[in-house]
C-alpha positions in Angstrom: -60.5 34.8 25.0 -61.0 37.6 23.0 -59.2 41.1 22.7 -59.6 44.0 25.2 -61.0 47.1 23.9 -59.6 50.2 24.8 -62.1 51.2 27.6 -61.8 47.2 28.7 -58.0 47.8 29.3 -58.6 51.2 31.3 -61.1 49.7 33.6 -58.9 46.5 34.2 -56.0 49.2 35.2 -58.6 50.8 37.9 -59.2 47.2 39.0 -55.4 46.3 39.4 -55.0 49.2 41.9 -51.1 49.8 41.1 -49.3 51.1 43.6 -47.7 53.8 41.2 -45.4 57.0 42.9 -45.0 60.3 41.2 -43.4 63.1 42.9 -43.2 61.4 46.0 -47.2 60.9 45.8 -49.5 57.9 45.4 -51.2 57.9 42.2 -54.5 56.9 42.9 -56.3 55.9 39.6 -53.5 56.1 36.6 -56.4 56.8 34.1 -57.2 60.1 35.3 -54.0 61.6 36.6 -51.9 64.0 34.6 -48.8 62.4 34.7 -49.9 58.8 33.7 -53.2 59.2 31.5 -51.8 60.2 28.3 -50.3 57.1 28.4 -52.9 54.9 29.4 -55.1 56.6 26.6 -51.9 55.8 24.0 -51.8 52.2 24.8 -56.1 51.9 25.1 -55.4 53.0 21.0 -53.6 50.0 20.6 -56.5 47.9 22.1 -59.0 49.9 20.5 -57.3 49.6 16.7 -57.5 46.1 17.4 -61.0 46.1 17.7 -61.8 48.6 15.0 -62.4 46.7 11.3 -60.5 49.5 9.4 -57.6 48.7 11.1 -57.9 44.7 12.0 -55.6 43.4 9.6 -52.3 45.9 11.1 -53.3 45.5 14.6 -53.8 41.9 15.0 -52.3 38.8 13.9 -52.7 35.0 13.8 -50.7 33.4 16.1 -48.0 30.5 14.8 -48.7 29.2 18.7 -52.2 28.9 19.1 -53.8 29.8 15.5 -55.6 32.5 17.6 -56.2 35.6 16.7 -53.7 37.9 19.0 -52.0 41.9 18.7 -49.8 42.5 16.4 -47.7 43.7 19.9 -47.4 40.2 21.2 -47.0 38.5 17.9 -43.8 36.9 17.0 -42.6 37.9 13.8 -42.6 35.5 11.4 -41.7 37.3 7.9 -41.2 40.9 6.8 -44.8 41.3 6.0 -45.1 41.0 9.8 -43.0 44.0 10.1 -44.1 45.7 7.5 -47.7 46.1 9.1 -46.2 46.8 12.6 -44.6 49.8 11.3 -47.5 50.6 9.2 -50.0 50.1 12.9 -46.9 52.3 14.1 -48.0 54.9 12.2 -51.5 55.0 12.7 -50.9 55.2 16.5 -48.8 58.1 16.0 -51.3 60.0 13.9 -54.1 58.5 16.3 -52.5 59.4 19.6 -49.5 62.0 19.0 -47.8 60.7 21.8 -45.5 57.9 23.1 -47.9 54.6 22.8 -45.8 52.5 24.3 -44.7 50.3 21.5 -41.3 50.5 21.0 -39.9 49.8 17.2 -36.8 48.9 19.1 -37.9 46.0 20.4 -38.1 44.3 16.8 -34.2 44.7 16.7 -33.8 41.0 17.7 -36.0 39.3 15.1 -33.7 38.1 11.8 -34.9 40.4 9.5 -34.1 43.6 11.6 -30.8 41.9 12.1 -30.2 42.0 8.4 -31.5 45.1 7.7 -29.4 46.7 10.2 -26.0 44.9 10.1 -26.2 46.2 5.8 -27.2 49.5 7.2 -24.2 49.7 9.5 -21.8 48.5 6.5 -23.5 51.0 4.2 -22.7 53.7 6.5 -19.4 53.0 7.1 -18.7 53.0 3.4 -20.3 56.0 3.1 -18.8 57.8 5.8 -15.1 56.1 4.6 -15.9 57.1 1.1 -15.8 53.5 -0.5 -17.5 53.3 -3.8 -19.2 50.4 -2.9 -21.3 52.6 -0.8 
């Protein structure tokens, strides 16, 4: 199966009919209303990037799973090249969309790397912030 394009993924949310309240209203299609569409066009960039050949290598990966080719978003990390890219692709959907895409750094915080990263990050802070040397 291969990858949604950006208009793919916005037509598929017009055929899912959500049932989606705003204000104590029915939003009927969540492409074209105010509230929602920035955010459906922010996460159509992610399907779109994936699809685009400049940007192929960031926005997709191969999956350990399947071999297939898959987004980098539902990729599991399997080295800090992996992450590396992400926040690179990151980047590019900032510039791209300059809004909230829906892709949340955050969510890496669980793969071994992050860990590492951020447990030395807290120690270097606190030695920083206790004025240790080792800092």
């Amino acid at each position: 199966m291969k990858l949604k394009n950006g208009p793919e993924y916005m037509e598929s949310l017009k055929k899912l009919h959500p049932k989606i309240y705003y204000k104590g209203k029915r939003i009927e299609d969540v492409t074209k209303h105010p509230a929602t569409a920035p955010h459906v066009r922010a996460a159509a960039m992610t399907y779109s990037l994936a699809n685009d050949t400049e940007y192929k290598d960031l926005a997709t990966a191969t999956s350990h799973l399947t071999g297939r080719t898959i987004s980098r978003f539902t990729h599991v990390h399997q080295n800090v090249e992996d992450l590396i890219k992400k926040v690179k692709l990151l980047r590019v959907l900032g510039q791209k969309t300059a809004t909230c895409f829906q892709r949340c750094v955050g969510f890496d915080g669980s793969t071994p790397p992050i860990r590492s990263f951020t447990r030395w990050m807290k120690s270097t802070a606190r030695n920083i912030w206790s004025g240790s040397k080792n800092g």
